[in-house]
PLY file of the C-alpha trace (Angstrom):
ply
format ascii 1.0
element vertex 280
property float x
property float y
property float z
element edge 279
property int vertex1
property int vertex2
end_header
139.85 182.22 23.74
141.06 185.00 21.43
142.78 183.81 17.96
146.60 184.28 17.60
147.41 186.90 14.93
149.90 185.44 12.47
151.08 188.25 10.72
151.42 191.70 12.90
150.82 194.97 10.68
153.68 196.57 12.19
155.38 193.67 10.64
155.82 195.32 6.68
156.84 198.41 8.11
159.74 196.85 10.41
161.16 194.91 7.61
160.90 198.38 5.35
162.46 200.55 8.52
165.54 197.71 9.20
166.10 197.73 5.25
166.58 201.80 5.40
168.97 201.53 8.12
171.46 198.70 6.45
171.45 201.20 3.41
172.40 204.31 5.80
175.19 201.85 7.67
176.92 202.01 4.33
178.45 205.41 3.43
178.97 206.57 0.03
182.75 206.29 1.00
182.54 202.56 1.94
180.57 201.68 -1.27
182.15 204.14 -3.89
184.97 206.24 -3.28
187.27 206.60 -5.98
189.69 208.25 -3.57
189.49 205.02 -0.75
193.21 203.63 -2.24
195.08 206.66 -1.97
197.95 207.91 0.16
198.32 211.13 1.50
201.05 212.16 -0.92
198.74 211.02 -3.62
196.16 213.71 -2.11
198.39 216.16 -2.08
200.32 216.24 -5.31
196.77 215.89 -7.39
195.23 218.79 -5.28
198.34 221.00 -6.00
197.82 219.54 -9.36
194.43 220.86 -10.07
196.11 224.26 -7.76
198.51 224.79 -10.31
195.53 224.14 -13.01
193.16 226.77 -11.59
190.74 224.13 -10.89
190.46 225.83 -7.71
187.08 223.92 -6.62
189.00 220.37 -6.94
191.88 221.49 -5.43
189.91 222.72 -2.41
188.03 219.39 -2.49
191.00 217.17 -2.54
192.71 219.47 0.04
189.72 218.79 2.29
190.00 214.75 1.51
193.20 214.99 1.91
193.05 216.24 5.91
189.85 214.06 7.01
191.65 211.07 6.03
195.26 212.13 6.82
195.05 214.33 9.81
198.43 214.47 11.26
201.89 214.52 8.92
203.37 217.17 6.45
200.90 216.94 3.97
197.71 217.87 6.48
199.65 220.70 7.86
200.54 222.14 4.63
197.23 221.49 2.95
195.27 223.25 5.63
197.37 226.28 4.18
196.82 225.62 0.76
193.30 225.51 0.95
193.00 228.59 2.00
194.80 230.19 -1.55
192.61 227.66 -2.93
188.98 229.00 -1.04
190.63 232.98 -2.14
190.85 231.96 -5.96
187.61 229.86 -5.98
185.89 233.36 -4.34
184.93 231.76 -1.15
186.44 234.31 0.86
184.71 233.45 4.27
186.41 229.75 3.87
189.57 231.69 2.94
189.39 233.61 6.23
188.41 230.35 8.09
191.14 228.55 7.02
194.00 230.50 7.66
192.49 231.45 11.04
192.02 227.57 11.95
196.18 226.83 10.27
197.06 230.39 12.55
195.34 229.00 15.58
197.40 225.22 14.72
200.58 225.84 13.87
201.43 229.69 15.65
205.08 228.71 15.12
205.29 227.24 11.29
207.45 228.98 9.16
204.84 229.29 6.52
202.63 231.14 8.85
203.11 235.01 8.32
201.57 233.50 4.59
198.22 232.59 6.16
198.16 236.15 7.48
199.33 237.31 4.15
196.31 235.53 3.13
193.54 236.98 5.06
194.95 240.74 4.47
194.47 239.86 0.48
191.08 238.24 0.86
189.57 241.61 2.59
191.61 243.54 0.13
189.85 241.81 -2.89
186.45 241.46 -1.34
183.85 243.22 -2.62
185.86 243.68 -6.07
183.32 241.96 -9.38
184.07 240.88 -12.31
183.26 244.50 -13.89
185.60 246.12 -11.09
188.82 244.00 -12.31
188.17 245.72 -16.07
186.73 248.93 -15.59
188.75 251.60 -13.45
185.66 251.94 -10.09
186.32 254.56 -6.96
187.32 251.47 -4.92
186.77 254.14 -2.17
183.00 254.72 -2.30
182.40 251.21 -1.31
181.69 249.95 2.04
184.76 250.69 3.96
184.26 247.79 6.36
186.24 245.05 4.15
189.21 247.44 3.43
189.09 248.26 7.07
189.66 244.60 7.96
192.34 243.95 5.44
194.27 247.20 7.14
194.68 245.55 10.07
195.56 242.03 8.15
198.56 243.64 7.04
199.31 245.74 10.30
199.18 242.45 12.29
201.52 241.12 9.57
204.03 243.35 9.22
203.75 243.75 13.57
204.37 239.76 13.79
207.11 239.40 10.77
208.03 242.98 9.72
211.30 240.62 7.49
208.95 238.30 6.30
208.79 237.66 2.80
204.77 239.26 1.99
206.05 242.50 4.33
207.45 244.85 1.27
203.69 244.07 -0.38
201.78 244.55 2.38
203.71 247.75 3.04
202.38 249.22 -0.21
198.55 247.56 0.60
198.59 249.37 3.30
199.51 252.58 1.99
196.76 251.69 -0.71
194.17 251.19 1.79
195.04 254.29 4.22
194.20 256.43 0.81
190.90 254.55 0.27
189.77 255.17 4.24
190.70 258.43 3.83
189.03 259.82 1.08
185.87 257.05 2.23
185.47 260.03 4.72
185.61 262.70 2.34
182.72 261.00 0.18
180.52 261.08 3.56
181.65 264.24 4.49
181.00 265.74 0.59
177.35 263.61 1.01
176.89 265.64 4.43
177.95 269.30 2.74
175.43 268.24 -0.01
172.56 267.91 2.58
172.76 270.90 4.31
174.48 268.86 7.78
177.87 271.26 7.75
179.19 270.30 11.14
178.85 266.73 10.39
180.96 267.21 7.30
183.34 268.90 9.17
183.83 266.46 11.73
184.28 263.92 9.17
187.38 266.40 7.51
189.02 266.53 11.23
189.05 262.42 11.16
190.57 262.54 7.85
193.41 265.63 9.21
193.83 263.40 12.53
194.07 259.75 11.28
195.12 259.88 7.44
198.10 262.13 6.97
200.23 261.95 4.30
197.50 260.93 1.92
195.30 262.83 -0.65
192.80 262.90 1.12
194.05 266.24 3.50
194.00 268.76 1.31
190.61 267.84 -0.07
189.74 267.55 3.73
190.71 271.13 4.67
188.99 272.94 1.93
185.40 271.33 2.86
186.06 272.10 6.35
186.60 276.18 5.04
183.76 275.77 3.08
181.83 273.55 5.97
182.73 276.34 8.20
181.71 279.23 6.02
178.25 277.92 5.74
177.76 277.76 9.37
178.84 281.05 9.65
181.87 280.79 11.57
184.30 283.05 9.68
187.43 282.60 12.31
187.37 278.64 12.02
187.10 279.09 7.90
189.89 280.97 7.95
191.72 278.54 10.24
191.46 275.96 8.07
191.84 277.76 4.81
195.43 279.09 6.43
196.23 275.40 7.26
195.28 274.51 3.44
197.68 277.43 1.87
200.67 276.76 4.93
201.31 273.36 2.94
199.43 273.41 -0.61
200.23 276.76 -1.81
200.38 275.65 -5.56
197.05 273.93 -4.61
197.27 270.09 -5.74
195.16 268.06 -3.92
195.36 264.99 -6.80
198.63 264.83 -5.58
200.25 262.82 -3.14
200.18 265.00 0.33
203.55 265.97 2.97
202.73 265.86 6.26
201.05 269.18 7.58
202.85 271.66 9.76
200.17 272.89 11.35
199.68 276.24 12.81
199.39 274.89 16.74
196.68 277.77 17.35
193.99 277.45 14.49
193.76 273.87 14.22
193.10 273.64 18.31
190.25 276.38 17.84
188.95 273.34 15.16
189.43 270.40 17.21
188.07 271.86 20.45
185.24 273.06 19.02
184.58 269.72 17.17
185.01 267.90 20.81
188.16 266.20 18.77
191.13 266.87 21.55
192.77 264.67 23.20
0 1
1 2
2 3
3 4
4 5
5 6
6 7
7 8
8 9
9 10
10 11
11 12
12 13
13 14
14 15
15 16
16 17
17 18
18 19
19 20
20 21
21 22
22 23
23 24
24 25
25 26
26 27
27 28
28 29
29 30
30 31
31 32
32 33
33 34
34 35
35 36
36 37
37 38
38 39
39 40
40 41
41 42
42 43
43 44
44 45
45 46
46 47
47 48
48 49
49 50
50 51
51 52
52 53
53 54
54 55
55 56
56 57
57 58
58 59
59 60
60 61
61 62
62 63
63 64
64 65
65 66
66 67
67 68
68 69
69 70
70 71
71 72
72 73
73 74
74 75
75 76
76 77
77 78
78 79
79 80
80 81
81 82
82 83
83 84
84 85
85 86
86 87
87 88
88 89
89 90
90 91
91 92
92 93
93 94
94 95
95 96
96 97
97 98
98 99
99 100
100 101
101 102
102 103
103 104
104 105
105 106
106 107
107 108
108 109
109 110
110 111
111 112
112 113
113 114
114 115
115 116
116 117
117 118
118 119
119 120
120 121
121 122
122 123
123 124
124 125
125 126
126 127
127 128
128 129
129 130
130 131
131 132
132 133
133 134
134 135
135 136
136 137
137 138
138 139
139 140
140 141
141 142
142 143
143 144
144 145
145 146
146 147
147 148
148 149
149 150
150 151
151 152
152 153
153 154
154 155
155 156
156 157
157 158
158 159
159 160
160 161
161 162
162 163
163 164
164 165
165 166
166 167
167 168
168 169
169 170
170 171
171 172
172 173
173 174
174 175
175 176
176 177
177 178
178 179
179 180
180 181
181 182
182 183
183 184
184 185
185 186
186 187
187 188
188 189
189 190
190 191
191 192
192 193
193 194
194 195
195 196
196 197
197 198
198 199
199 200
200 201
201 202
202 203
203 204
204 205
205 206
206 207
207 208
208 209
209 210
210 211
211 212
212 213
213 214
214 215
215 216
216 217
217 218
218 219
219 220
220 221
221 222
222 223
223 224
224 225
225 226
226 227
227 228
228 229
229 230
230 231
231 232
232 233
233 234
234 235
235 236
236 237
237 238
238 239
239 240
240 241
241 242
242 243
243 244
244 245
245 246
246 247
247 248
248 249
249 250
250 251
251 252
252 253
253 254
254 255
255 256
256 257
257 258
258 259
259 260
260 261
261 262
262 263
263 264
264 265
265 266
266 267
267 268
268 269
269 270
270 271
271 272
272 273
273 274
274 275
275 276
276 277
277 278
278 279
C-alpha cells in the first residue's frame, strides 16, 4: 500500500498565490487614500483651487476624483467642463478635446456648453505652438495646416450653434486669423511647386486660394504666381488673365495688405478655372 504524502508541493505555492490575492482585494484607495473623507464640494473647491493656482496637473487630478466618486450632481457636471481648461493649460490637448466632446455629448443643452466648444476651437488653435513659438514671431502658416484646419471648423460650429454666445466676438476674429493662415498655407505649396519646376500645380494651388480665401492676403500674392505660373508654361493669354485680375483690384500693388474682395473680369478668370478643371 502506497504511503500518504503529508505535505503536497503545490502546498507552498497555494499559500504564496492566496497571500497575493488578499493583497490585490485591497486597493490603494481602501488602504490609503487621503481623499476617502471628502465630499464632493470639497473636490471641487480644492481642484478649482489648484485651477486658479496653475497647478493644472492637480486640478485635472482632483477633477477626475472628483467625478469617479461623485458622478451625478452640480459639481460632476461642471467639473467634467473644467477639466477640460485644465487638460488645455497642462498641454494635454487630446484630453482637452476628449473632454469637452464627452461634456458636449452629456449635457447638449447646459448653458455652459457653447464654452466646451469654445474649448476645442482654442486647443487646435494653440496646437502645434512651442515654447520658442510663444517668444519668437514663427510663420504660424508654414506649419501643418491640419490643426488650424480643425480649429476653423471649432469656431464655425460655434458661432453656427450660439452665434450670441459669449466666446462668438473671439472666435469671429480666430477665424478670420485662421482663414489668413490656410490661405497663404497654399501659397507656400504653391511657391514650393513654382520652385520645382511643377507650374500647373502651383497654379492650381493659386485658384484654391482665389476660390476659397477671399478677402485675405493671400489673393494678390495668389494672382501674381499664377501670371508668373502661367508665363512659364507658356500660355501668354491665361498670364495676362490673371495679371489683368491682379491690376483690376491692386493697382497700387500691396499685397502685405489686407485684400477687398475681387471684381473679377467674368471672362479671364473662366478661361483659368476651366482650364484648371476648377468650375463648378
Amino acid at each position: 500500500m502506497p504511503k500518504l504524502r503529508t505535505h503536497s508541493p503545490l502546498l507552498p505555492f497555494l499559500l504564496v498565490f492566496g497571500l497575493m490575492l488578499g493583497a490585490c482585494s485591497e486597493t490603494p484607495d481602501e488602504t490609503n487614500d487621503e481623499y476617502s473623507e471628502w465630499s464632493a464640494e470639497q473636490f471641487y473647491n480644492e481642484a478649482r483651487g489648484a485651477l486658479n493656482e496653475k497647478r493644472y496637473d492637480k486640478a485635472a487630478k482632483l477633477y477626475e476624483k472628483l467625478e469617479a466618486r461623485y458622478p451625478f450632481g452640480k459639481y460632476a457636471t461642471q467639473s467634467q467642463l473644467d477639466v477640460a481648461y485644465a487638460y488645455y493649460k497642462n498641454d494635454e490637448p487630446d484630453s482637452a478635446i476628449a473632454a469637452a466632446d464627452r461634456f458636449i455629448k452629456l449635457n447638449p443643452a447646459h448653458p455652459n456648453v457653447d464654452y466646451a466648444y469654445y474649448i476645442k476651437g482654442l486647443v487646435n488653435y494653440n496646437r502645434g505652438i512651442g515654447f520658442i513659438d510663444r517668444f519668437i514671431p514663427t510663420d504660424s502658416s508654414q506649419r501643418d495646416p491640419g490643426s488650424t484646419l480643425d480649429s476653423f471648423k471649432d469656431f464655425e460650429e460655434l458661432l453656427r450653434r450660439f452665434p450670441n454666445s459669449r466666446y462668438a466676438e473671439d472666435s469671429r476674429k480666430r477665424i478670420i486669423s485662421l482663414r489668413n493662415n490656410l490661405a497663404m498655407h497654399e501659397i507656400h505649396v504653391a511657391d514650393f511647386y513654382m520652385r520645382r519646376g511643377a507650374y500647373l500645380a502651383a497654379a492650381r494651388r493659386c485658384a484654391e486660394v482665389l476660390r476659397k480665401y477671399q478677402r485675405t492676403q493671400a489673393v494678390p500674392v495668389a494672382l501674381e504666381i499664377m501670371e508668373q505660373a502661367y508665363r512659364k508654361l507658356g500660355m501668354t493669354q491665361l498670364a495676362d488673365d490673371a495679371k489683368r485680375v491682379y491690376e483690376a483690384n491692386y493697382a497700387e500693388g500691396a499685397p502685405g495688405q489686407a485684400a477687398k474682395d475681387v471684381n473679377y473680369d467674368p471672362s479671364a478668370v473662366e478661361k483659368i478655372w476651366k482650364f484648371i478643371g476648377l468650375e463648378d
